[in-house]
PAZAPA-4460 file (N, C-alpha, C; in steps of 0.05 Angstrom, whole numbers, plus 32768, in hexadecimal, padded with zeros to 4 digits):
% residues 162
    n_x    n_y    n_z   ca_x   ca_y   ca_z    c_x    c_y    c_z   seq   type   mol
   7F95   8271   825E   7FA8   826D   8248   7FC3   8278   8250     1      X     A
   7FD9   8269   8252   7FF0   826F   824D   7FFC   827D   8240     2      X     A
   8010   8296   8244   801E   82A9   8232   802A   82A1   821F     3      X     A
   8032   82A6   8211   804B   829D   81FD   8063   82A7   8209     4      X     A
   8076   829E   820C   8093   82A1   8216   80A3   82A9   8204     5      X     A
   809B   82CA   81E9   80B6   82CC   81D8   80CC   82C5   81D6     6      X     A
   80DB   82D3   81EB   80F8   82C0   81EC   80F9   82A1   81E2     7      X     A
   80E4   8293   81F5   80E7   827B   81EA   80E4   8272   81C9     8      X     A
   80CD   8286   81C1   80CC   827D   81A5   80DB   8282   8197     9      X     A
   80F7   8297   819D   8107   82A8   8191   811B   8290   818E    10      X     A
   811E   827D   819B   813A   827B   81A2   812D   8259   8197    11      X     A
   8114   8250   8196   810B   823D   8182   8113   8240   8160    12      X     A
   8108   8253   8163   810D   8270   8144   812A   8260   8138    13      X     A
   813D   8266   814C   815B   8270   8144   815A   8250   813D    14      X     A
   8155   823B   814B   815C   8220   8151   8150   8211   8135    15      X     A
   8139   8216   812B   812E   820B   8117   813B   8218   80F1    16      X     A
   8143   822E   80FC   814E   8246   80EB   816A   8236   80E3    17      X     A
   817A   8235   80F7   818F   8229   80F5   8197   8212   80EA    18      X     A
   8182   81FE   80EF   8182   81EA   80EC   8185   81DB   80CF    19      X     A
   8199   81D5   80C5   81AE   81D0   80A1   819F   81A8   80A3    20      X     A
   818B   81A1   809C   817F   8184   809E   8183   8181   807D    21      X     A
   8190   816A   8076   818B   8162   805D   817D   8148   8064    22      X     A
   8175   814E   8043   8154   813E   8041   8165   8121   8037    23      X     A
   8156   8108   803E   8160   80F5   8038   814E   80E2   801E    24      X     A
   8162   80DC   8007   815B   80DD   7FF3   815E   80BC   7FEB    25      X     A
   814E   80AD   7FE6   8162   8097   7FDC   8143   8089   7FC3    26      X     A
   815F   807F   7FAB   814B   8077   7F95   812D   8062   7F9A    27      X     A
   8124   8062   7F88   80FD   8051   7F94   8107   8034   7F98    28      X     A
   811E   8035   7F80   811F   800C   7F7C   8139   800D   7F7C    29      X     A
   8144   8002   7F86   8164   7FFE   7F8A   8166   7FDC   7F87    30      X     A
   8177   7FD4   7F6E   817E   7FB6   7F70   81A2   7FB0   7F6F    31      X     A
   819F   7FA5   7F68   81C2   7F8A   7F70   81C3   7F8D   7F4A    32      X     A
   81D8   7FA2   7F3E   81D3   7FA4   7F20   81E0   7F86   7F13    33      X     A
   81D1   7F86   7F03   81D6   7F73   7EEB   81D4   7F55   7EF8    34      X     A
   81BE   7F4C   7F0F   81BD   7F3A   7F20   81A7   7F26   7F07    35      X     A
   81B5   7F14   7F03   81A5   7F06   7EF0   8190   7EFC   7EF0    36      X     A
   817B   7F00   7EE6   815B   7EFA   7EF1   8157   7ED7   7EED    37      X     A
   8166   7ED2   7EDF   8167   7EAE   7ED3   8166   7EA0   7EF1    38      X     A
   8178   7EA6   7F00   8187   7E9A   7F1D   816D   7EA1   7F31    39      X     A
   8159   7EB4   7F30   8142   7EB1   7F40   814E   7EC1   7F58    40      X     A
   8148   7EB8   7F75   8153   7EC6   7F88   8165   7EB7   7FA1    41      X     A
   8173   7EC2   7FAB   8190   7EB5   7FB3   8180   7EBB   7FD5    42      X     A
   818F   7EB6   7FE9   818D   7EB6   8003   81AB   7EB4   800C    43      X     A
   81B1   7ECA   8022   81CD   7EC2   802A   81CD   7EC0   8046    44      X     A
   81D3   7EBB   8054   81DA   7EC0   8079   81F1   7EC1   807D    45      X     A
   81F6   7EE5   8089   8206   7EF7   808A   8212   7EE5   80AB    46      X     A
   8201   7ED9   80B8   8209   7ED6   80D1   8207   7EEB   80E8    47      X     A
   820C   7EEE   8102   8201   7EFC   811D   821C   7F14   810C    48      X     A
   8210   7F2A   8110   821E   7F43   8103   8213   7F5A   8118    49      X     A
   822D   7F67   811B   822C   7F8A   8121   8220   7F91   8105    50      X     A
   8210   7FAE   8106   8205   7FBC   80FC   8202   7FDB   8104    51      X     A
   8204   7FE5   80F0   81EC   8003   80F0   81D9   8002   80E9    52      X     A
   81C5   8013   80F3   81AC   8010   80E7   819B   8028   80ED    53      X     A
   8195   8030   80D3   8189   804F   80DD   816A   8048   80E7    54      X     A
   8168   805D   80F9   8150   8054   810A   814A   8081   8107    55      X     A
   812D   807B   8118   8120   809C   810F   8123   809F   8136    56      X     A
   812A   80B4   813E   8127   80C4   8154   8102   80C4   815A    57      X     A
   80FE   80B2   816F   80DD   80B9   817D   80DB   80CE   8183    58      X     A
   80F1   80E4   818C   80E5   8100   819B   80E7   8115   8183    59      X     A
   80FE   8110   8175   80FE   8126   815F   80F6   811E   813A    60      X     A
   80FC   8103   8141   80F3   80FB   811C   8113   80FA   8110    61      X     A
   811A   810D   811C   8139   8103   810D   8145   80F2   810B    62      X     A
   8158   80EC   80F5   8169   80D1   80EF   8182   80CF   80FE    63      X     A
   817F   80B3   810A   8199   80B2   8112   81A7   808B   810B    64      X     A
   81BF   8086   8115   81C3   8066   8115   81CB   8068   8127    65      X     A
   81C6   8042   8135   81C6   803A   814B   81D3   801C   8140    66      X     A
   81E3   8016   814D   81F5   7FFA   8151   81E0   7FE3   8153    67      X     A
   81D3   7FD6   8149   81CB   7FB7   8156   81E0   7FA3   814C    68      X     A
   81D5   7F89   8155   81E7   7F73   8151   81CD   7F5B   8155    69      X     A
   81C9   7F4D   8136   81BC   7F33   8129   81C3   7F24   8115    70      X     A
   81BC   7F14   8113   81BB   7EFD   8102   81AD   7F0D   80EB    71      X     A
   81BE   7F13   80D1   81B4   7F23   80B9   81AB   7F10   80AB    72      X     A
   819A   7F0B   8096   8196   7EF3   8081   818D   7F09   806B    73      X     A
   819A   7F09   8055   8190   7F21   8038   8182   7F07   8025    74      X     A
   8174   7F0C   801C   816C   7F06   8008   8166   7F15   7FE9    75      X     A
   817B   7F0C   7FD7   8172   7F20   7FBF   8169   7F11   7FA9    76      X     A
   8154   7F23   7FA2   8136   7F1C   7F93   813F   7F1A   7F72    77      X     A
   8133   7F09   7F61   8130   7EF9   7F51   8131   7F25   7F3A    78      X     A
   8126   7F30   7F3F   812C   7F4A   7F36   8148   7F5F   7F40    79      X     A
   8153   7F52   7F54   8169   7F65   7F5E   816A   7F73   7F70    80      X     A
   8153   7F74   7F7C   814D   7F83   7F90   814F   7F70   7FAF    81      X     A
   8158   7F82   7FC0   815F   7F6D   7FD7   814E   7F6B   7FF3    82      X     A
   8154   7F5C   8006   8144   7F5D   801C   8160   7F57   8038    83      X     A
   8155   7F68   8047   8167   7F4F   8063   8155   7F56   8071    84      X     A
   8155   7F42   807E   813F   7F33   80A2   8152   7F2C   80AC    85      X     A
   814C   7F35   80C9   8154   7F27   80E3   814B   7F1C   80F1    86      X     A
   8151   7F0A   80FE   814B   7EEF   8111   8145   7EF3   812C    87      X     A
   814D   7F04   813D   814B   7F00   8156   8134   7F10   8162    88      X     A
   8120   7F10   8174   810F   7F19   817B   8117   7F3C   817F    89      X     A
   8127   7F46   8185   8121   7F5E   8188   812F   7F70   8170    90      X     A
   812E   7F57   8158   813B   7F6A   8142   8122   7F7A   8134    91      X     A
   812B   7F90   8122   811A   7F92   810B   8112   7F81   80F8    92      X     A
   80FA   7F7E   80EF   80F8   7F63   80DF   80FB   7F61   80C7    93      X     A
   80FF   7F77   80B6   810C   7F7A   809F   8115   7F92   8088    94      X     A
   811D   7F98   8077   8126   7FA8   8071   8126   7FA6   8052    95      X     A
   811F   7FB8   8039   8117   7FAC   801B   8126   7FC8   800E    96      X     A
   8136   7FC7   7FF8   813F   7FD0   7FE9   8132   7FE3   7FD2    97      X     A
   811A   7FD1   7FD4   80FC   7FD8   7FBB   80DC   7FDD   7FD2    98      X     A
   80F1   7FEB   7FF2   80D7   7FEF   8000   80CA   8008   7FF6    99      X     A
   80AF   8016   7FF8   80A3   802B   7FFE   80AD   804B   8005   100      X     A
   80B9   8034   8022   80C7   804F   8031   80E3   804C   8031   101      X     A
   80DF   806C   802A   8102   8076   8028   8116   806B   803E   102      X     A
   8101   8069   8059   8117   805F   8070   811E   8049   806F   103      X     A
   810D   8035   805D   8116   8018   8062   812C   8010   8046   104      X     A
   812A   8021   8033   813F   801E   8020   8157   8025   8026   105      X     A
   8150   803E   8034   8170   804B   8049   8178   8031   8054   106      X     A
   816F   802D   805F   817B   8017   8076   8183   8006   8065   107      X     A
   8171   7FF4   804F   8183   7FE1   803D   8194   7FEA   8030   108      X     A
   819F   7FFA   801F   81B1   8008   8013   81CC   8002   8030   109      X     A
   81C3   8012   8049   81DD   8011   805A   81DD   7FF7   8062   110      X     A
   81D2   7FDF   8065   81D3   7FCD   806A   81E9   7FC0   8056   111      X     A
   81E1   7FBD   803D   81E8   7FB5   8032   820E   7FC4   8022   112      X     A
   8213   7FDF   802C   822C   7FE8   802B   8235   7FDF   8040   113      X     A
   822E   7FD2   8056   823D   7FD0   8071   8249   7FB5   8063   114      X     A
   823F   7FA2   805A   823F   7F8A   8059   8244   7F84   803C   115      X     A
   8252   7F9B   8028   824E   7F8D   8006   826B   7F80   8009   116      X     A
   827C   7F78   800F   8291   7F6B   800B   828B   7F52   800F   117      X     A
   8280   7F46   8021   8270   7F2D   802B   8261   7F29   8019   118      X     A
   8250   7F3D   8012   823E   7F30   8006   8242   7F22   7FE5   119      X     A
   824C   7F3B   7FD7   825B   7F32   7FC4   8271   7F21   7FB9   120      X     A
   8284   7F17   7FCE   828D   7EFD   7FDA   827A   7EE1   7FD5   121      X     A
   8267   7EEA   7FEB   8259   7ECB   7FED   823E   7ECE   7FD9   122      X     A
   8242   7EE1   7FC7   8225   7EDE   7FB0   823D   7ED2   7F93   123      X     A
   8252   7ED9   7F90   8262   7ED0   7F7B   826A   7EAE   7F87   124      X     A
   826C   7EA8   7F92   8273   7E9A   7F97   825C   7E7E   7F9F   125      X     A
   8243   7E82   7FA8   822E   7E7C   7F9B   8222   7E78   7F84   126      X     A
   8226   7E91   7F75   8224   7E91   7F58   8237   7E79   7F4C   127      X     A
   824D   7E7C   7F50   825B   7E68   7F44   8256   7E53   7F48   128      X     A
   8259   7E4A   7F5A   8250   7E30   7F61   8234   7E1E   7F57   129      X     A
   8224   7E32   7F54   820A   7E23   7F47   8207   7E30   7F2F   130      X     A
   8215   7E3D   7F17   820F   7E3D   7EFF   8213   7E23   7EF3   131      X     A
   8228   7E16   7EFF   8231   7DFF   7EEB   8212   7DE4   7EF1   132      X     A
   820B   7DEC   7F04   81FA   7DD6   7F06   81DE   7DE7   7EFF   133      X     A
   81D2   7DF8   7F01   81C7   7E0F   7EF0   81C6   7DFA   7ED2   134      X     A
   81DA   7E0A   7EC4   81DE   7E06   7EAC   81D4   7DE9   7EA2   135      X     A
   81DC   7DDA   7EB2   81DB   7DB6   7EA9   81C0   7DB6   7EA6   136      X     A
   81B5   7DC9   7EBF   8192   7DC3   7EC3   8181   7DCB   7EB0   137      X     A
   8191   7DDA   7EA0   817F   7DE1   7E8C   8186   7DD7   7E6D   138      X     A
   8199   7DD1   7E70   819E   7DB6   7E5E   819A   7DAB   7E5A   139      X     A
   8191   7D9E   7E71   8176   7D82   7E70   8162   7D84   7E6D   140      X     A
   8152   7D98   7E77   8143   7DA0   7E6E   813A   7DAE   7E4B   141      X     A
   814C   7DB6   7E44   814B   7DB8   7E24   814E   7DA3   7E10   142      X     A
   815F   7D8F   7E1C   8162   7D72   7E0E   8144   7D63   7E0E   143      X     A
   8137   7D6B   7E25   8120   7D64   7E2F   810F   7D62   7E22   144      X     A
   8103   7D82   7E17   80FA   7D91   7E00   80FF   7D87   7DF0   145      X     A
   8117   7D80   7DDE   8119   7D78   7DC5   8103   7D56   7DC2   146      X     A
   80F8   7D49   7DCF   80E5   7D34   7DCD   80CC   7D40   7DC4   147      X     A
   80C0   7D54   7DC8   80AB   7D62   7DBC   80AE   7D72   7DA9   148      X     A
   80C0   7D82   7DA4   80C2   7D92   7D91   80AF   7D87   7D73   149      X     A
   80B5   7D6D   7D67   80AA   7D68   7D57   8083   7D62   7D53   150      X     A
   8082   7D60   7D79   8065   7D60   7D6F   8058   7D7F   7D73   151      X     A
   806E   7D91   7D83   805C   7DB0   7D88   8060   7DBA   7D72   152      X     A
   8074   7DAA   7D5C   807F   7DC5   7D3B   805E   7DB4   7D2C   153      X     A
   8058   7D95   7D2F   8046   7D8E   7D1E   8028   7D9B   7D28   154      X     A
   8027   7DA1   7D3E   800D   7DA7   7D4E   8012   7DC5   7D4A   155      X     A
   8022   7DCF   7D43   8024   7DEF   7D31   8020   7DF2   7D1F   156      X     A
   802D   7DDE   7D08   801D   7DE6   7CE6   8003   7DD9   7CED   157      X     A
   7FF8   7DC9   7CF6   7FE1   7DC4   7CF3   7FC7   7DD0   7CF5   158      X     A
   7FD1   7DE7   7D01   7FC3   7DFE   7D0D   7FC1   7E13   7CF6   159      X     A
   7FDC   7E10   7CE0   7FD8   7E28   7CC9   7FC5   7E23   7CB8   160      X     A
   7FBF   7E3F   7CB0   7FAD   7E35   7C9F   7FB2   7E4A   7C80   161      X     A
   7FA2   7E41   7C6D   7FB8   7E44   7C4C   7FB7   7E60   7C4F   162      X     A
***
């Protein structure tokens, strides 16, 4: 058996002692506020993009970011909560807002600060564009409705009883 090398542990001591790590914190469910659940879920392509992207240190565990560059595509969910995937074989393959792990929400959260000007650009602007035909669709659909109404109100009293 091998000695222990004090010094060495001393000077581990000092290194772990020293060491000021804040803990990384981010909420369980993070969504896109007041994203209207009516509209279902949107898809955007961000296009081939620089990025950050926090990634974990193999030798120490610690956090750090690293630059890639992909083809982003977000998708945000019919609840508000978002997604982006990348396309190219040696990307990560995705990233969830409403993931599990704290690291994959980290990453959507910064994903999605790298990129909210864009995004909120081409989600209003989407939005707009298909409320008005949205709207019609359900218009017709309610006009639609009004052909039955009279037999689901008669097939309702018929059902009361004194």
């Amino acid at each position: 058996m091998k000695e222990i090398n004090l010094p060495e542990l001393g000077i581990l001591k000092e290194a772990l002692q020293g060491a000021k790590l804040k803990k990384l914190s981010v909420p369980n469910d993070i969504r896109i506020p007041y994203w209207p659940s009516a509209i279902g879920s949107a898809k955007l392509n961000l296009g081939m993009k620089d990025y950050l992207y926090l990634e974990l240190s193999a030798k120490t565990g610690f956090l750090h970011i690293e630059k890639k560059v992909h083809t982003v595509l977000m998708t945000i969910h019919k609840n508000g909560a978002f997604t982006f995937l990348f396309e190219e074989p040696d990307a990560p393959m995705h990233v969830r807002s409403n993931s599990i792990s704290t690291l994959d929400r980290a990453r959507a959260v910064l994903l999605f600060h790298q990129f909210r000007e864009e995004i909120c650009e081409k989600l209003a602007s989407l939005l707009k564009a298909d409320e008005v035909k949205h709207n019609q669709a359900v218009l017709t659909i309610e006009e639609a409705m009004e052909t039955f109404i009279p037999y689901m109100l008669a097939d309702d009293i018929s059902t009361w009883e004194d």
